[in-house]
C-alpha positions as CSV (number, residue, x, y, z in Angstrom):
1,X,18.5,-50.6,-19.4
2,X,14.8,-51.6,-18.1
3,X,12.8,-54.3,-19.2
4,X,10.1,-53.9,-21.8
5,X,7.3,-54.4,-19.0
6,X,8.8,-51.7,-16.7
7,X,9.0,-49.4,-19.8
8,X,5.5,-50.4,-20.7
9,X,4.2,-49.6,-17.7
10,X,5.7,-46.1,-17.3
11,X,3.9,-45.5,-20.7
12,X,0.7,-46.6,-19.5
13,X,1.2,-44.4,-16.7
14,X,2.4,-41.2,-18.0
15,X,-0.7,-42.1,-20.0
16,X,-3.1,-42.0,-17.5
17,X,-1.2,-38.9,-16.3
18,X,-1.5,-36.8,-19.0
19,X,-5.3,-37.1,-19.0
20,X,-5.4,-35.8,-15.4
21,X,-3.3,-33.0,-16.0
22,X,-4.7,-32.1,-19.5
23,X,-8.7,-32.0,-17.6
24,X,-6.8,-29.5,-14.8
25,X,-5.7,-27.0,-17.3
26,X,-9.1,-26.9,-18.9
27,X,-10.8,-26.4,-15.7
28,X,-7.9,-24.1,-14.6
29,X,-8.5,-22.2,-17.8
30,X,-12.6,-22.0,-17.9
31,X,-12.1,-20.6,-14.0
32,X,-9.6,-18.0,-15.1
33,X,-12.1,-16.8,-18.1
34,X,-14.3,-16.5,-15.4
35,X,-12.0,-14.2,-12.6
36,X,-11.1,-12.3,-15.3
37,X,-14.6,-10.9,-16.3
38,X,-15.3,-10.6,-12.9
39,X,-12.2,-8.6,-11.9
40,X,-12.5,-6.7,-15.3
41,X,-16.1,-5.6,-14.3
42,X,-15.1,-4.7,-10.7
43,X,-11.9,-2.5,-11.9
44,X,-13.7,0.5,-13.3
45,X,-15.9,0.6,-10.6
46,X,-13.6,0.2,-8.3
47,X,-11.3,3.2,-10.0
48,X,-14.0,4.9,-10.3
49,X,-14.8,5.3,-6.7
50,X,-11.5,5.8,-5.5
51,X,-10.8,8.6,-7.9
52,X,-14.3,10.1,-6.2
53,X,-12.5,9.9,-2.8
54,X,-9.2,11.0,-4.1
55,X,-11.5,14.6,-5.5
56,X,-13.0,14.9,-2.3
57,X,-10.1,14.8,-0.5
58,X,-8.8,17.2,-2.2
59,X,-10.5,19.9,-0.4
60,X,-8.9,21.9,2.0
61,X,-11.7,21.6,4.2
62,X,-12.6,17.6,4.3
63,X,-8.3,17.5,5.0
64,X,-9.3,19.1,8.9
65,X,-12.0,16.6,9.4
66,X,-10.9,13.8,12.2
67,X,-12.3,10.9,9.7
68,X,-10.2,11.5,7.5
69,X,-7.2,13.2,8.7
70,X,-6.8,11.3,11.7
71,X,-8.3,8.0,12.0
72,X,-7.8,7.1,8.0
73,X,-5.1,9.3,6.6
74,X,-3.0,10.4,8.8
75,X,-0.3,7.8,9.7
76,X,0.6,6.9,13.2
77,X,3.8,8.9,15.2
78,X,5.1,5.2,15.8
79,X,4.8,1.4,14.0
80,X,4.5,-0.4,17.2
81,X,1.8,-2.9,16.3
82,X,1.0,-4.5,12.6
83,X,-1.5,-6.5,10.5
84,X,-0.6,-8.4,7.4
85,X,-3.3,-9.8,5.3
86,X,-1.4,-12.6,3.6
87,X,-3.5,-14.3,0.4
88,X,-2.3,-17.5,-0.9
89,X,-4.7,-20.2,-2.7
90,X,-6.4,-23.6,-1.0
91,X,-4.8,-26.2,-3.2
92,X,-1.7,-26.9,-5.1
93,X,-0.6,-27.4,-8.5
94,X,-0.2,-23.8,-9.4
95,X,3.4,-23.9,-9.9
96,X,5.2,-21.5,-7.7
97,X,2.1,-19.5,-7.1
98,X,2.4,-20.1,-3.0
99,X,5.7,-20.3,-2.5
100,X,6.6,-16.9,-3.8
101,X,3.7,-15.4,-1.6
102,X,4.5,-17.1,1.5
103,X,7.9,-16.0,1.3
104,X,7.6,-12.7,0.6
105,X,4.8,-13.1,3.8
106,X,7.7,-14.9,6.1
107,X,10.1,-11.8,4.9
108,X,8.0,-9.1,5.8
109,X,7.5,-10.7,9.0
110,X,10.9,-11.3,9.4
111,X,11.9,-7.3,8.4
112,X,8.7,-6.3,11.1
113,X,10.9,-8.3,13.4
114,X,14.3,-7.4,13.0
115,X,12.9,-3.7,13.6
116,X,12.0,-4.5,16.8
117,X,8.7,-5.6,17.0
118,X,7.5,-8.9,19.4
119,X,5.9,-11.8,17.6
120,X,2.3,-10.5,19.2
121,X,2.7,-7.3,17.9
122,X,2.6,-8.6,14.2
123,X,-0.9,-9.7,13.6
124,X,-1.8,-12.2,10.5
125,X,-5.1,-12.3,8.7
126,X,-4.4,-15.7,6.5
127,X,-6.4,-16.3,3.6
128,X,-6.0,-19.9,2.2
129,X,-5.0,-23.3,3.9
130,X,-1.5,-22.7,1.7
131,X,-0.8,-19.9,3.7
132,X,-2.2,-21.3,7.0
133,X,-0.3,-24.0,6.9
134,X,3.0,-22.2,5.9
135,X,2.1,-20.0,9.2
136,X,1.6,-23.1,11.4
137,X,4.8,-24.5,10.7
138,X,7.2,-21.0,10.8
139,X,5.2,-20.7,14.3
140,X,3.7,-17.4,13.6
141,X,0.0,-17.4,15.4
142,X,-3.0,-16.2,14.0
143,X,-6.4,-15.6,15.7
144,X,-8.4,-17.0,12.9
145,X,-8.5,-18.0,9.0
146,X,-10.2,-16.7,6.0
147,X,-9.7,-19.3,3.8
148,X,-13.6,-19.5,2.4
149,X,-13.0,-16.1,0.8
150,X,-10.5,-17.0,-1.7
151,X,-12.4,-20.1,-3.5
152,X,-15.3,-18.4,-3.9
153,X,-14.6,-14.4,-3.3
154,X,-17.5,-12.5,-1.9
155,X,-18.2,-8.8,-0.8
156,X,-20.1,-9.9,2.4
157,X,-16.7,-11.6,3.5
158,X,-14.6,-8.8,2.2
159,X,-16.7,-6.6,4.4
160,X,-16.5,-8.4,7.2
161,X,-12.6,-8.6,6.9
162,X,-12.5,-4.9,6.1
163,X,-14.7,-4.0,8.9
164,X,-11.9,-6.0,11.4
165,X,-9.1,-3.9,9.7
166,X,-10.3,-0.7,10.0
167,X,-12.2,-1.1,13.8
168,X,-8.5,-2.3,14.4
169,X,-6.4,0.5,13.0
170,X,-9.2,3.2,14.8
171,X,-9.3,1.7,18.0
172,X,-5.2,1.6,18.0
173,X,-5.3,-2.2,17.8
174,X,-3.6,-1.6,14.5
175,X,-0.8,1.4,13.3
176,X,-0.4,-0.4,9.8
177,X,-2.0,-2.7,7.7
178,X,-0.3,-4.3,4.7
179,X,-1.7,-6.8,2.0
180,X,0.5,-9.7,0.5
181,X,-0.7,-11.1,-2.4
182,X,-0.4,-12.2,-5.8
183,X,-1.4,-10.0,-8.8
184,X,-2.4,-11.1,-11.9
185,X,-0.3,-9.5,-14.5
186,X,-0.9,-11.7,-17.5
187,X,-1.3,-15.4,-18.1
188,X,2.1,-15.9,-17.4
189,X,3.1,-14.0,-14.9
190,X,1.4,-13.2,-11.3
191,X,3.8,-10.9,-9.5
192,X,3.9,-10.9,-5.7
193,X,2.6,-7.0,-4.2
194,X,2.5,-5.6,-1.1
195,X,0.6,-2.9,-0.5
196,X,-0.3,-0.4,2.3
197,X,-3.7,-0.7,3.3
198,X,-3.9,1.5,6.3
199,X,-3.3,4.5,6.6
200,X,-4.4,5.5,3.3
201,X,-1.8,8.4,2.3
202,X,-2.1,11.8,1.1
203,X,1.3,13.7,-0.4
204,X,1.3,16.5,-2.0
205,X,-0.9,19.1,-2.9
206,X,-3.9,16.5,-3.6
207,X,-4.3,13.1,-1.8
208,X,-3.0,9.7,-2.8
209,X,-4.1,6.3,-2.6
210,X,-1.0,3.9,-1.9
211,X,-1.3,1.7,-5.3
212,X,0.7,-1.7,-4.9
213,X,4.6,-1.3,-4.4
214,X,6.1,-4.0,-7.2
215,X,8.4,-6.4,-5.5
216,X,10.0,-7.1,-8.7
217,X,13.8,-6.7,-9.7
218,X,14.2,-4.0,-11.3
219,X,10.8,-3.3,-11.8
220,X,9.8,0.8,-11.0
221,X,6.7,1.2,-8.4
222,X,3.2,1.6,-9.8
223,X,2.0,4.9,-9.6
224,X,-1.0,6.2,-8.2
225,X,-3.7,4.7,-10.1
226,X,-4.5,7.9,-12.7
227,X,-6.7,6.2,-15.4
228,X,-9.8,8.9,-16.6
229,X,-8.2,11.6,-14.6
230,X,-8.0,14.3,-17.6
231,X,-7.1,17.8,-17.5
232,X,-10.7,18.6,-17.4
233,X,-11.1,16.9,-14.2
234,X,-8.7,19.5,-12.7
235,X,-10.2,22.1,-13.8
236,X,-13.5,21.0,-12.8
237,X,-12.5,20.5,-9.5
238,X,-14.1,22.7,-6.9
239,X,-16.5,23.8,-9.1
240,X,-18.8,21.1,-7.4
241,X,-21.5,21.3,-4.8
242,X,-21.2,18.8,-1.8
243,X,-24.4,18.5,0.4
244,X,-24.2,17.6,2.9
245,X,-20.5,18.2,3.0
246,X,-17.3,16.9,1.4
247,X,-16.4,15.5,4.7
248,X,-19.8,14.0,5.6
249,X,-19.7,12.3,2.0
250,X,-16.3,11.0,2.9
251,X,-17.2,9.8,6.1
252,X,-19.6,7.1,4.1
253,X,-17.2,6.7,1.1
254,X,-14.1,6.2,2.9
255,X,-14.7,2.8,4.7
256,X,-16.4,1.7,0.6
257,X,-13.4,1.9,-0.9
258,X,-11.6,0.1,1.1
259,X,-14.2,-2.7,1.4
260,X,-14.0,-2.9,-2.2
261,X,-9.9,-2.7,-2.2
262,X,-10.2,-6.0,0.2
263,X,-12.9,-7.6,-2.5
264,X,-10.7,-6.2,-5.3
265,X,-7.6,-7.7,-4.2
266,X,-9.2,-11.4,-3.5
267,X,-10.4,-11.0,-7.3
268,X,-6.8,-10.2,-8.3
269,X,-5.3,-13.0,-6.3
270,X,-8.0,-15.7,-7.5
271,X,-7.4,-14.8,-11.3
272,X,-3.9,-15.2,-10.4
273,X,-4.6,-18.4,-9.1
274,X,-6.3,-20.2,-11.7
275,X,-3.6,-18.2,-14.3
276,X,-0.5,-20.1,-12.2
277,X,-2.2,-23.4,-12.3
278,X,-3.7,-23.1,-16.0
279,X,0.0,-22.5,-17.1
280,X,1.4,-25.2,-14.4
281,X,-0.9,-28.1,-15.9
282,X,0.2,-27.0,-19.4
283,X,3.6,-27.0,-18.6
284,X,2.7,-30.9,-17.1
285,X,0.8,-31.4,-20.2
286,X,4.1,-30.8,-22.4
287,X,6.8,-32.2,-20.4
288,X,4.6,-35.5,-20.1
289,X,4.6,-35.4,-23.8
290,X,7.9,-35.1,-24.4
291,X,8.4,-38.1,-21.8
292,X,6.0,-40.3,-23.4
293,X,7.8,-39.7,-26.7
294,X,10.9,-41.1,-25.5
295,X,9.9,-43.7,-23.7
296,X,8.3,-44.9,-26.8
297,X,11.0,-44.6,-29.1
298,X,13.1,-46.5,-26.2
299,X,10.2,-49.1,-26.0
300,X,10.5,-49.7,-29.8
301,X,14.4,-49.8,-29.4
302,X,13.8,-52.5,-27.0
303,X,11.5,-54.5,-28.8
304,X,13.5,-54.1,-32.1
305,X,16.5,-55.5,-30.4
306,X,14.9,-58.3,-28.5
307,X,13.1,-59.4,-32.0
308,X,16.6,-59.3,-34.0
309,X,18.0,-61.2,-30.9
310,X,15.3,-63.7,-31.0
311,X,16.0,-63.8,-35.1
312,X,19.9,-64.5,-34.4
313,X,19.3,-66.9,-32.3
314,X,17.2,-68.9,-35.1
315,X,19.8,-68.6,-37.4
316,X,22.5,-69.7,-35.1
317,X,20.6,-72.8,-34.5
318,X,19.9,-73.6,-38.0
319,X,23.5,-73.5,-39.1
320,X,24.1,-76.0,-36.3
């Protein structure tokens, strides 16, 4: 059993502990008030723009147009050459916020391999030292980081990042482009997504964006996102006037949305962030609680026992 001074001193230091971890969850908690009005101001407008596109691209004509059907759309005859924009966070302390996305990173890479793709053939965009770091180490190379945007996410860098993606996938640099990243679900529970970027896809009769593919268990893929989209919007459809064109309009609007997917996706992954860490630091918080607790019933064991030891020992001597 340890002494009463070791025992002490754990208690002072689960102490001094629990005032660190119980600051981190309120910070970790006013951040993630903050990502989530900013991602639940972006989301509408963000919808809202693709569902645009999506109406636009609907028409039979704007399909035949080269910017959309085949730089954008139309996906290449053969996968030869990838790029994986893999999001983690800059720090630690968010439970298994990072280790969940950089596995599901290192298996996609792995899966790119095994089908027959080189190393240089799989290109990484890593955004956060967590994920740079995990890249390092695996031996995967990487031209550059982007580990600014994700503390502070801003459409200038999501532009810039976009604008690499898309010059990349044109130019036949690129014939895919996939985003790994954490999604903020709820408070407790950030599910890792990987969704096709490039080429955006078109099925049907009408076209589709490729909405995040769950990598959950058991868990069905999202469908396309559908949210506003009423009968009255199919029966309004066509009865629209485009100037200059439909295709002209989507020859602006196109390379928009997916700027805004790449800001949209950075918000997502930062509310997930400070979500896995704000529930990490609570967790912390209780289990250092719960310590404390028993170390200070087995100080007052201790001390109870030394006294009535002490006490036995003075009436041992006085019946001598």
């Amino acid at each position: 059993m340890s002494s009463l001074k070791e025992i002490k001193g754990r208690i002072t230091s689960v102490r001094n502990t629990l005032k660190i971890t119980s600051a981190m969850k309120m910070i970790a908690s006013s951040k993630l008030h903050r990502a989530q009005a900013a991602i639940g101001s972006m989301l509408p407008y963000e919808h809202r723009l693709r569902r645009i596109a999506l109406d636009l691209m609907a028409d039979s004509a704007a399909k035949q147009l080269p910017v959309t059907g085949g730089f954008l759309t139309e996906p290449k005859p053969e996968i030869r050459r990838v790029a994986i924009v893999a999001i983690s966070s800059n720090s630690t302390l968010c439970g298994g916020y990072n280790a969940n996305v950089i596995k599901k990173t290192l298996e996609v890479i792995r899966k790119y391999g095994d089908a027959g793709l080189a190393p240089g053939d799989i290109s990484v965009f890593p955004i956060g030292r967590r994920m740079t770091d995990a890249l390092r180490k695996a031996g995967h190379a990487y031209d550059r980081d982007y580990n600014k945007l994700i503390d502070r996410p801003s459409y200038d860098g999501a532009s810039d990042l976009a604008y690499a993606l898309i010059d990349g996938y044109v130019n036949g640099k690129f014939d895919r482009v996939e985003i790994v990243y954490n999604h903020f679900a709820s408070t407790v529970s950030q599910i890792v997504r990987r969704d096709v970027y490039l080429p955006l896809e078109i099925s049907g009769p009408e076209v589709e964006f490729n909405v995040a593919e769950s990598d959950v268990e058991g868990a069905a893929p999202m469908p396309p996102y559908t949210e506003g989209h009423t009968g009255a919007d199919e029966a309004g459809r066509g009865n629209f006037i485009v100037e200059p064109s439909a295709g002209e309009e989507l020859r602006e609007l196109l390379p928009k949305v997916l700027r805004l997917k790449i800001y949209t996706v950075l918000l997502d992954a930062s509310a997930a962030e400070h979500a896995a860490r704000t529930v990490a630091m609570q967790t912390a918080t209780d289990n250092g609680n719960n310590l404390l607790q028993t170390l200070t019933v087995a100080y007052n064991k201790g001390r109870q026992q030394k006294i009535t030891n002490e006490i036995l020992d003075i009436i041992g001597g006085t019946l001598k």
